[in-house]
FIKOLZA-1660 file (N, C-alpha, C; in steps of 0.1 Angstrom, whole numbers, plus 5000, padded with zeros to 4 digits):
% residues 106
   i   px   py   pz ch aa at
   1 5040 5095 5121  A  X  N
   1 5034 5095 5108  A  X CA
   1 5034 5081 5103  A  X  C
   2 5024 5080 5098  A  X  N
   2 5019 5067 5088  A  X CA
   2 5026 5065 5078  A  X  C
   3 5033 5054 5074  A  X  N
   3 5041 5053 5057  A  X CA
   3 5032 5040 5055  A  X  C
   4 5025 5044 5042  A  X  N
   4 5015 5033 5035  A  X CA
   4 5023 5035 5021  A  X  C
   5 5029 5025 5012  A  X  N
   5 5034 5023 5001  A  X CA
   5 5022 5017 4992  A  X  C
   6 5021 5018 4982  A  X  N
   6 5012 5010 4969  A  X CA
   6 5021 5008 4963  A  X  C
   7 5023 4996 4958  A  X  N
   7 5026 4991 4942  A  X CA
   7 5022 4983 4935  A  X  C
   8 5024 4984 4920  A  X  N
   8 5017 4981 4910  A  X CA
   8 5025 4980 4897  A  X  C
   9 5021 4970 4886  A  X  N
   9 5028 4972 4878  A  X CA
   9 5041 4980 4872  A  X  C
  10 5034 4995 4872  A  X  N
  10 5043 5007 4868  A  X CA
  10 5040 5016 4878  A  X  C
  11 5033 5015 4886  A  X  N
  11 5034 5026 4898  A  X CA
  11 5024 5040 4891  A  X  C
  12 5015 5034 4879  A  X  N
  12 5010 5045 4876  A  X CA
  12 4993 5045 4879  A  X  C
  13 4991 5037 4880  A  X  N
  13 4973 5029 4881  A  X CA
  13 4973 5033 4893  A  X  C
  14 4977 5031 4904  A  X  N
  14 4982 5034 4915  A  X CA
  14 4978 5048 4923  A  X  C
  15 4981 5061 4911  A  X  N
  15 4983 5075 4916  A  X CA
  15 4968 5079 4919  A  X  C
  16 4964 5079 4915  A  X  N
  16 4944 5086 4919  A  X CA
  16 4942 5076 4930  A  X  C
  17 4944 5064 4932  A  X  N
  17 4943 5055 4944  A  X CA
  17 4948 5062 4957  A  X  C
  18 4963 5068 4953  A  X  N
  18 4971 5077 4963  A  X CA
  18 4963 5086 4966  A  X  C
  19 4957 5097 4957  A  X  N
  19 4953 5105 4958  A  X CA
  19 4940 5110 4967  A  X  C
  20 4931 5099 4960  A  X  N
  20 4917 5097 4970  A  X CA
  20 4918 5090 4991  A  X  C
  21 4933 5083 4991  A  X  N
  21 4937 5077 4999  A  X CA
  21 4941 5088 5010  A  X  C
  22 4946 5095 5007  A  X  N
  22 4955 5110 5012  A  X CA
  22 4941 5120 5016  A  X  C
  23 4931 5121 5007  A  X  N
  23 4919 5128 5009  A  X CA
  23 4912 5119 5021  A  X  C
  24 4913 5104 5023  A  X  N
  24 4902 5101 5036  A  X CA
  24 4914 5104 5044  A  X  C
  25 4924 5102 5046  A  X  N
  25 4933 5101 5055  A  X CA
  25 4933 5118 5066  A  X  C
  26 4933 5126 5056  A  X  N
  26 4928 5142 5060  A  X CA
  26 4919 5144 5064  A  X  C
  27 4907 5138 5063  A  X  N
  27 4892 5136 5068  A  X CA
  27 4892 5127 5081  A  X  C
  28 4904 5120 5083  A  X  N
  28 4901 5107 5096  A  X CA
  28 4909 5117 5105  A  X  C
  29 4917 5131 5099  A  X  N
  29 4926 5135 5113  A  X CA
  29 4942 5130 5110  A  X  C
  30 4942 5120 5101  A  X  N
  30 4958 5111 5103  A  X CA
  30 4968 5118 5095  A  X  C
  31 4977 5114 5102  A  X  N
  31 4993 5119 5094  A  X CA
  31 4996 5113 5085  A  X  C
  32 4991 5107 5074  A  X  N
  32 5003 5098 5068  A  X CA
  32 5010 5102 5054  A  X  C
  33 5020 5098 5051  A  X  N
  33 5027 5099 5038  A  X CA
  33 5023 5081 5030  A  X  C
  34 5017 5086 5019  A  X  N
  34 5012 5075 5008  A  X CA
  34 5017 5078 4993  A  X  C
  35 5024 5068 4989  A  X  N
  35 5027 5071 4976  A  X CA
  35 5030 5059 4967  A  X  C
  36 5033 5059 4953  A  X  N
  36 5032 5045 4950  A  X CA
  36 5046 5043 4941  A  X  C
  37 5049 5029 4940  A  X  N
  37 5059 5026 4931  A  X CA
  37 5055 5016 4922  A  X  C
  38 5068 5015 4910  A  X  N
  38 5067 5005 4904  A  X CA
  38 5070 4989 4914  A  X  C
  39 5067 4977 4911  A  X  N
  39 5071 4965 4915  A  X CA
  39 5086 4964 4912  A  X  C
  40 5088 4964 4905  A  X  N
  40 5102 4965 4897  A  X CA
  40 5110 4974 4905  A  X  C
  41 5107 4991 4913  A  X  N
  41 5116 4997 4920  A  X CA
  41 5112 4991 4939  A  X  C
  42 5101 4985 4940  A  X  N
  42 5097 4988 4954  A  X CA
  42 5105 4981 4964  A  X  C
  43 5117 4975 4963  A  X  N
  43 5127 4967 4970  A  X CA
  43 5140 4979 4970  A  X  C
  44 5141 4989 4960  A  X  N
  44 5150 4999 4960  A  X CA
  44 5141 5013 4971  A  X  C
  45 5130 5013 4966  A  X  N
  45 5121 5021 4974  A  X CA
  45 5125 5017 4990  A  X  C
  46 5119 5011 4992  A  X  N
  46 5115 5004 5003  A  X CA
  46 5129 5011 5017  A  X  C
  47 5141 5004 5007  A  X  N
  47 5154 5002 5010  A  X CA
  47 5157 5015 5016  A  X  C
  48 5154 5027 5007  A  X  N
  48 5158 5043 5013  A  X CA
  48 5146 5045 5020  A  X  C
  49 5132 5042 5016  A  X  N
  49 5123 5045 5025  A  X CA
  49 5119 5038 5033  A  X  C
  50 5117 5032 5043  A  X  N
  50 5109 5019 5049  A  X CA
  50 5092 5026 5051  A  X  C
  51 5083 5018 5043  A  X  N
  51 5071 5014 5048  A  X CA
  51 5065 5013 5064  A  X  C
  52 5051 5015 5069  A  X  N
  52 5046 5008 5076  A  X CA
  52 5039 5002 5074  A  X  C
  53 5036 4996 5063  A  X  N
  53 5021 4988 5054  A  X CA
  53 5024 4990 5040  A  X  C
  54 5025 4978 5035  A  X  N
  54 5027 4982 5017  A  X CA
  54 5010 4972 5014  A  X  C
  55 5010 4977 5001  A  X  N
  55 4996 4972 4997  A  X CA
  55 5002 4971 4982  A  X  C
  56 4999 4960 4974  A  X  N
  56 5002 4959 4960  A  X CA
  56 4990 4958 4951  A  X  C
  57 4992 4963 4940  A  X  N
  57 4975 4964 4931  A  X CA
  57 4976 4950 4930  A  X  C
  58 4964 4944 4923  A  X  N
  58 4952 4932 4919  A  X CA
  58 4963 4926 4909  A  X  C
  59 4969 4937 4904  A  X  N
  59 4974 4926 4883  A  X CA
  59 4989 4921 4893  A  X  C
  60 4995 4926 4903  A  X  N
  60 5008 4920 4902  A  X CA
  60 5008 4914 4919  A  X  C
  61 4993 4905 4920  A  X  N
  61 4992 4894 4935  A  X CA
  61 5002 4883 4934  A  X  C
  62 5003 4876 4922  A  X  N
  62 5013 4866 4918  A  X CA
  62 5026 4868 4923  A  X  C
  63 5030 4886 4926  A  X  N
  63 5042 4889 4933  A  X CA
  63 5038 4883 4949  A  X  C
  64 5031 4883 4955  A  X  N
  64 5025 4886 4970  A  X CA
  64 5038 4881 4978  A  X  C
  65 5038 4867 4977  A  X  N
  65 5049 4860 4984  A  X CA
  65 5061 4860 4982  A  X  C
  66 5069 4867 4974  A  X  N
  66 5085 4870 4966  A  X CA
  66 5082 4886 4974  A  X  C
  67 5071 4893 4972  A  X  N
  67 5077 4906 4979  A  X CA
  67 5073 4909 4997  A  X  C
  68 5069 4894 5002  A  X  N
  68 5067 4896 5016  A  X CA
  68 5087 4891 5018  A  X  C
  69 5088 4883 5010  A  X  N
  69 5103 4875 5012  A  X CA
  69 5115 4890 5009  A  X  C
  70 5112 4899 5000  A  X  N
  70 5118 4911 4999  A  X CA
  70 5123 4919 5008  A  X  C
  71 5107 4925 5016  A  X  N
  71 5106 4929 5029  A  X CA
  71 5112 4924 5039  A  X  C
  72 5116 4910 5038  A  X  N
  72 5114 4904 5052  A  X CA
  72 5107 4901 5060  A  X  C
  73 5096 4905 5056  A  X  N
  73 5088 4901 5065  A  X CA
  73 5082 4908 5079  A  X  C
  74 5091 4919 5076  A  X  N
  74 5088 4927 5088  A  X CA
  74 5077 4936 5088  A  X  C
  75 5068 4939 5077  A  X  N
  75 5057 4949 5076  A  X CA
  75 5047 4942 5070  A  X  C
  76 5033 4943 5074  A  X  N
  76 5019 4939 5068  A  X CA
  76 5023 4938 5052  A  X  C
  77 5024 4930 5047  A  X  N
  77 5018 4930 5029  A  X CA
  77 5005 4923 5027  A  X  C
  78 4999 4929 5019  A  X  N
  78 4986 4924 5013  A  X CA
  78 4988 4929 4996  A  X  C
  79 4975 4921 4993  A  X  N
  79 4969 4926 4980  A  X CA
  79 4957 4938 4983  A  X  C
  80 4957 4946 4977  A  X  N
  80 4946 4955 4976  A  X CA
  80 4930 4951 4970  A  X  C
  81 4920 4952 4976  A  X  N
  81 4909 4944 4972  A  X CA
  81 4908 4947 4961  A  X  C
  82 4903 4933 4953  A  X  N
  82 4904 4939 4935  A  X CA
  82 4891 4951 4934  A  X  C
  83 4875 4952 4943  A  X  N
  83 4866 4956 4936  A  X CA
  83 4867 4969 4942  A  X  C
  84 4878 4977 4953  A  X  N
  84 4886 4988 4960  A  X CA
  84 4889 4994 4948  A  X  C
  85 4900 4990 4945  A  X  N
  85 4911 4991 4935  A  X CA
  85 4902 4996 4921  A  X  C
  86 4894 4986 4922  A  X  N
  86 4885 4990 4907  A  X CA
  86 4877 5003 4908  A  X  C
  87 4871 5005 4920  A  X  N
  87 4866 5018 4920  A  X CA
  87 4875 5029 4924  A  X  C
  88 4885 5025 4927  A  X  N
  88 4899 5036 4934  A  X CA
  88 4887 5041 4944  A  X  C
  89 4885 5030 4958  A  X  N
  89 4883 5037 4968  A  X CA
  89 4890 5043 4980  A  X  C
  90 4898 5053 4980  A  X  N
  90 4907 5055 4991  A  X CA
  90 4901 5054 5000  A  X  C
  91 4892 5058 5004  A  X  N
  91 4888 5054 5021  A  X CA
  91 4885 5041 5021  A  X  C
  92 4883 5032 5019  A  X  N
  92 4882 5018 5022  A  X CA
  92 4899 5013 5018  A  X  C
  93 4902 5017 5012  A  X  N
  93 4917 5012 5011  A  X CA
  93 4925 5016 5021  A  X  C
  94 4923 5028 5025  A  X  N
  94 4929 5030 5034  A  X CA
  94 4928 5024 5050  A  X  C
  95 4912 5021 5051  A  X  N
  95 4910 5013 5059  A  X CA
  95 4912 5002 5062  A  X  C
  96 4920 4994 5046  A  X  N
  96 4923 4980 5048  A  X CA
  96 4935 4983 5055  A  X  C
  97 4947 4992 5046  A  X  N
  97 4957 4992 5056  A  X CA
  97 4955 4996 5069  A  X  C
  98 4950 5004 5076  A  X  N
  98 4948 5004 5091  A  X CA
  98 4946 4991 5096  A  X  C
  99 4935 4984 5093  A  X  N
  99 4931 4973 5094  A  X CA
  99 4943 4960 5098  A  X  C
 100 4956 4963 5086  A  X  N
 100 4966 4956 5085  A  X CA
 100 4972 4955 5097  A  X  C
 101 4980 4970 5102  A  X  N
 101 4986 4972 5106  A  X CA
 101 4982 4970 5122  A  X  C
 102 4972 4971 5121  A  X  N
 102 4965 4967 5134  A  X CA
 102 4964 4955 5138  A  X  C
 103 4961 4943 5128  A  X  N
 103 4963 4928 5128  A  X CA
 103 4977 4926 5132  A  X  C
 104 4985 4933 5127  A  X  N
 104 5001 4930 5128  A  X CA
 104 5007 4929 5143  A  X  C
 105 5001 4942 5147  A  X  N
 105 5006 4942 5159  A  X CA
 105 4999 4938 5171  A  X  C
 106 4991 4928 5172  A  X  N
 106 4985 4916 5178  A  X CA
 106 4992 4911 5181  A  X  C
% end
């Protein structure tokens, strides 16, 4: 199974992003569990849950490099495309993480 995390300010802008993301994901055939957090919990998240791809919203990119250093380093982090995000496209978001995860393991 797929673990794709989103975070975002408050982990709430986020939720219909989840939601449309979970709907392509059911349409591609894929397993995955997607859900989102605040920035503020996603290092306690993370911690009980481990990720395979975290994606963070547009307003909190300024985090980008403090929460690749969080991680470790060990999983894809990106920013979520801002004009994605603005339409809450899950299927293209979802495709970015695939996308990610796939770069990764090159």
């Amino acid at each position: 199974m797929l673990k794709i995390m989103l975070a975002c300010s408050a982990g709430m802008s986020t939720s219909l992003l989840v939601t449309r993301m979970e709907k392509a994901a059911a349409e591609k055939g894929l397993e995955c569990k997607i859900w989102a957090v605040s920035e503020s919990a996603l290092l306690a998240e993370y911690t009980a849950d481990p990720c395979d791809v975290l994606l963070i919203g547009p307003q909190v990119r300024f985090r980008l490099n403090g929460i690749k250093e969080q991680v470790k380093n060990a999983i894809p982090v990106d920013v979520i495309d801002m004009r994605l995000y603005g339409m809450m496209d899950g299927a293209k978001v979802l495709d970015q993480a695939l996308k990610m995860l796939d770069d990764w393991k090159k």
